[in-house]
N, C-alpha and C positions, 0 to 999 in steps of 0.2 A: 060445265059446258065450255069449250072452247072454239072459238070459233077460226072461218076461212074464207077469206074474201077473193075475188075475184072480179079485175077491172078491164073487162073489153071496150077494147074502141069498134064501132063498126064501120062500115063505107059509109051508109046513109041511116038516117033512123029508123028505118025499121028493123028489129028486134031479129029478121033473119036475112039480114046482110051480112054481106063477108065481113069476118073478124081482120082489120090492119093493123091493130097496135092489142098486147094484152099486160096485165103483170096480175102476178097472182102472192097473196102474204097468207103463211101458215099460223096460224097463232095456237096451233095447236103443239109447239115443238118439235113433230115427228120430222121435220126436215130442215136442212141448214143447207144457205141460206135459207132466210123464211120467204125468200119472194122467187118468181119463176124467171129464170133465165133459158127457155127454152128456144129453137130455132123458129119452129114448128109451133104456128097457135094450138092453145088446146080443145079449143073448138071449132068448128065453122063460122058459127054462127050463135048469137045470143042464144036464139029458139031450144039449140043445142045444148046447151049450157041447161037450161030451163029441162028441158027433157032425163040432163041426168042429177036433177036432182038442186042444183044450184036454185036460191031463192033471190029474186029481182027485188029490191030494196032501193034503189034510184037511179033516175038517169037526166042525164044534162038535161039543162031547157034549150029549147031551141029558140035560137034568137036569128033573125035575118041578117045578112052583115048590109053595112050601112050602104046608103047609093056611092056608085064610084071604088068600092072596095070590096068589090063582087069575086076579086080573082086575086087578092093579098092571101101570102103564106101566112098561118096562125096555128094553131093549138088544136088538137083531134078535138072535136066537136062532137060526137056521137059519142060519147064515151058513159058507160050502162054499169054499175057497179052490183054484183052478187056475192050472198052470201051461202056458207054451208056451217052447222052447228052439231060438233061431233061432242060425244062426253068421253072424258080424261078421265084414265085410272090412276 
């Protein structure tokens, strides 16, 4: 078994918000690079991802940002990471 992950970011935390940031690693060799450089998210939406197939295996904790740093630029924060589990011949 080889596996393929899959790491969206979304707007907010729920699970069927817009996809803004993604990267995608094949570890399965069928593709080079093994990560996605595409223009075009591959999903919508987490939900989406879940629908075809991808398994949900963790997502950020949600921490409040601290008083007074309510509107500092920082690090995608919604970020949901999925798996898929193909077998190699």
């Amino acid at each position: 078994m080889r596996q393929q992950v899959l790491v969206l970011y979304l707007a907010t935390s729920a699970l069927d918000s817009e996809v803004v940031g993604w990267s995608r690693y094949d570890g399965t060799g069928s593709t080079k690079p093994t990560t996605g450089d595409d223009d075009e998210p591959p999903y919508g939406s987490g939900v989406a991802a879940l629908e075809d197939g991808w398994r949900l295996f963790q997502a950020s904790q949600l921490i409040p940002p601290q008083s007074g740093h309510e509107y500092d630029t920082s690090f995608l924060k919604h970020e949901f990471f999925f798996e898929k589990l193909h077998e190699v011949s």
